[in-house]
C-alpha positions in Angstrom: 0.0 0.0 0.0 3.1 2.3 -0.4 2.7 5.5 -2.6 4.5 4.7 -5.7 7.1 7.5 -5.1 8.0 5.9 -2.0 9.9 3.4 -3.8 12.5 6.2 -4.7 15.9 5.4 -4.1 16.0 8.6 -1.5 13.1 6.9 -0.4 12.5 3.2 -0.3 11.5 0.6 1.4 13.1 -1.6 3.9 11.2 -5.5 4.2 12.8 -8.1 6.7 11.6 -11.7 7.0 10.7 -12.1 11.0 9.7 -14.9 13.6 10.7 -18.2 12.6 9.9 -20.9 9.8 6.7 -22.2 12.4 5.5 -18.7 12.6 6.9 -16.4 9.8 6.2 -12.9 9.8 7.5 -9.7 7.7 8.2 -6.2 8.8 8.0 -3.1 6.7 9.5 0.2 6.8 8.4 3.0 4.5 9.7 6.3 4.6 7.4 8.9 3.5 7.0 10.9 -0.1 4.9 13.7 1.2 6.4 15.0 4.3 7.2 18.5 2.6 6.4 21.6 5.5 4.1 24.1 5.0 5.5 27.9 5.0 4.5 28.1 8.5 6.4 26.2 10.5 3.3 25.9 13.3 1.5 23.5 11.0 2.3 19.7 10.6 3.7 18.1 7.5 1.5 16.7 5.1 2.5 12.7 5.4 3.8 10.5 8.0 7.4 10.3 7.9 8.2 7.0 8.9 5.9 4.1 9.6 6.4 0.4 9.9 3.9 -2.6 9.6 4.3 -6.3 10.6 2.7 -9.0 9.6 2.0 -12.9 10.2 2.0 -14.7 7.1 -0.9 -16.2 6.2 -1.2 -16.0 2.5 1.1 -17.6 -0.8 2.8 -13.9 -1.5 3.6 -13.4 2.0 5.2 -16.8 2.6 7.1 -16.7 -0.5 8.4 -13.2 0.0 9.3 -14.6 3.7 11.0 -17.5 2.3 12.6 -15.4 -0.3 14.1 -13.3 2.1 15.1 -15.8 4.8 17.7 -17.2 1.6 19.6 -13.7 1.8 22.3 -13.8 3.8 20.6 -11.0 5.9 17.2 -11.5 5.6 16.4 -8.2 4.6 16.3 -6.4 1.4 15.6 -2.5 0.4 12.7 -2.0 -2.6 13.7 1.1 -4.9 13.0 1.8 -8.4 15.8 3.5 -10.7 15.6 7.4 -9.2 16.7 9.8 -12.0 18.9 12.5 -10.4 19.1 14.9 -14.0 17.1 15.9 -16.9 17.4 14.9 -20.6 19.2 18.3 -20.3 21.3 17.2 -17.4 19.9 19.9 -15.1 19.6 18.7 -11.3 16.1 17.4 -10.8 14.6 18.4 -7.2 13.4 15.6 -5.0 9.6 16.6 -6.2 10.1 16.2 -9.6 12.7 12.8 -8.9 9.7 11.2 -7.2 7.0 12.4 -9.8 9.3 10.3 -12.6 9.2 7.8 -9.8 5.4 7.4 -10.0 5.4 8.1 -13.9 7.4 4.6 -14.5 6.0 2.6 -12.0 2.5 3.2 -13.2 3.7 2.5 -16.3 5.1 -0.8 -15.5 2.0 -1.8 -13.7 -0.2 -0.7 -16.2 1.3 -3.2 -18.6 1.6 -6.0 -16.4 -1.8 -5.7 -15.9 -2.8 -6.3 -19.3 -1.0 -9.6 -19.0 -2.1 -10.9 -15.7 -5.8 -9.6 -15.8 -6.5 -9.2 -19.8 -10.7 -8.6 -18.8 -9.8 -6.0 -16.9 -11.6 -2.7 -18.5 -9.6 -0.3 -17.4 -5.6 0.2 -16.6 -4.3 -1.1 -13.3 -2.6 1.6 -11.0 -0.1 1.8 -8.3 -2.8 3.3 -6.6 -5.4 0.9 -6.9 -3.2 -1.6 -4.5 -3.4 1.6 -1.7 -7.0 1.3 -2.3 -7.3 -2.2 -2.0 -4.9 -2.0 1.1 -7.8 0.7 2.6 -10.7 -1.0 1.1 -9.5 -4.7 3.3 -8.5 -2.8 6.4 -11.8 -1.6 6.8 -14.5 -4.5 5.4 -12.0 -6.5 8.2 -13.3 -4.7 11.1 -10.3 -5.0 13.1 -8.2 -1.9 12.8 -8.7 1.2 14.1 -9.1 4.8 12.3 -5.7 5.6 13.3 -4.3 2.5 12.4 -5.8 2.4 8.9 -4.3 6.3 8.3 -1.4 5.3 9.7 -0.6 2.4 7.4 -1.2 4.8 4.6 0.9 7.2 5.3 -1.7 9.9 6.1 -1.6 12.1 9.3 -5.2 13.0 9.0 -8.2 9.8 9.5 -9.9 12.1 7.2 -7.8 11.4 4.3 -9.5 8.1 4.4 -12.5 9.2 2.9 -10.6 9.6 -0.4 -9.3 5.3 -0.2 -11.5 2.9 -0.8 -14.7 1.7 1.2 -15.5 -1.8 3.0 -17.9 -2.4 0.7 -15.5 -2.4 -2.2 -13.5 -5.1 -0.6 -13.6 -8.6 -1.4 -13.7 -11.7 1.0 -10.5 -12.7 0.8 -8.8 -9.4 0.9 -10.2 -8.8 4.3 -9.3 -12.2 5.3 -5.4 -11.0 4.0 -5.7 -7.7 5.7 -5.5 -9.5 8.8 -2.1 -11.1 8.5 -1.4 -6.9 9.6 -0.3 -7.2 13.7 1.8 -3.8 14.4 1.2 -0.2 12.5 3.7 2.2 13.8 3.9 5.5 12.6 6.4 8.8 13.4 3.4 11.2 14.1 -0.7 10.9 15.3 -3.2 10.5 12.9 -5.7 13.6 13.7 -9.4 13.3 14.2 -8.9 9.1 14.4 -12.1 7.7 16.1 -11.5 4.1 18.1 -13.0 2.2 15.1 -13.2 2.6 11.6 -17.4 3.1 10.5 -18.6 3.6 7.2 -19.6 7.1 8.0 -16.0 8.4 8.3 -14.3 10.3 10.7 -15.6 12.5 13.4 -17.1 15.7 12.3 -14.4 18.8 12.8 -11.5 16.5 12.1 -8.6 18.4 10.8 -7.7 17.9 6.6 -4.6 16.4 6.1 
């Protein structure tokens, strides 16, 4: 459920294969695209800086990737996607553009493996559309709080949540896999957060993100 730029070598994301081969677990680490300040300093960044999820595993992918990992020599690997630093012009790109490219390549990528793996598919597969299936699970599961769900997203807001998918968008099984999720940690609070997620949204009055 990363934000595509997130995978920016600046960026990236750090996985490790956890627990044992009885009870195998993975733990993420993802640090944050949109953590840029506003002008005045007195208001919170937009995005969580850091924030870390564990999980049991329960499904194929996530015993695989455990297994996978486990045969490195430290069990650990560091997700990034090719980061250009200059233009075709060889200017220096900022960090803001960098990670746009970022996102411009991935989605490119995804959109044409998606036309292999799901050829009825009627429209193009996004990056996106696995942060909204990552949502969409968290909450038809029932088990995760407000905060939590914000917090595994990257958002410092609950409110934000209103833009990622809904419970009823979910499907069985993703709910089911949402629940391999034991520990969401993130660097900052996620504002306005009720106890429990509910289909109406967040409290009224809670801030924007």
């Amino acid at each position: 459920g990363c934000r595509p730029a997130e995978l920016a070598e600046d960026l990236g994301v750090e996985v490790a294969a956890i627990g044992s081969e009885e009870t195998p677990g993975l733990a993420f680490r993802i640090r944050g695209a949109k953590t840029d300040r506003p002008a005045d300093d007195s208001l919170p960044a937009r995005g969580q800086a850091i924030r870390e999820i564990a999980l049991r595993c329960t499904s194929p992918e996530a015993h695989w990737l455990h297994t996978h990992l486990r045969a490195l020599r430290e069990a650990t690997a560091r997700l990034t996607w090719p980061t250009p630093e200059r233009s075709a012009t060889g200017a220096l790109l900022p960090p803001a553009e960098r990670h746009r490219r970022v996102s411009v390549s991935i989605g490119k990528r995804v959109e044409r493996l998606g036309k292999v793996a799901f050829p009825r598919l009627t429209r193009a597969l996004t990056p996106y559309a696995f942060r909204h299936a990552l949502a969409a699970d968290m909450k038809a599961s029932g088990a995760f709080t407000e905060a939590e769900i914000g917090a595994a997203l990257g958002h410092l807001s609950a409110r934000t949540q209103q833009h990622y998918g809904s419970a009823t968008s979910s499907r069985g099984l993703g709910a089911e896999r949402a629940l391999q999720v034991t520990t969401i940690r993130a660097a900052d609070p996620v504002r306005g957060a009720r106890e429990r997620y509910t289909p109406e949204g967040p409290a009224a009055g809670a801030e924007g993100a």
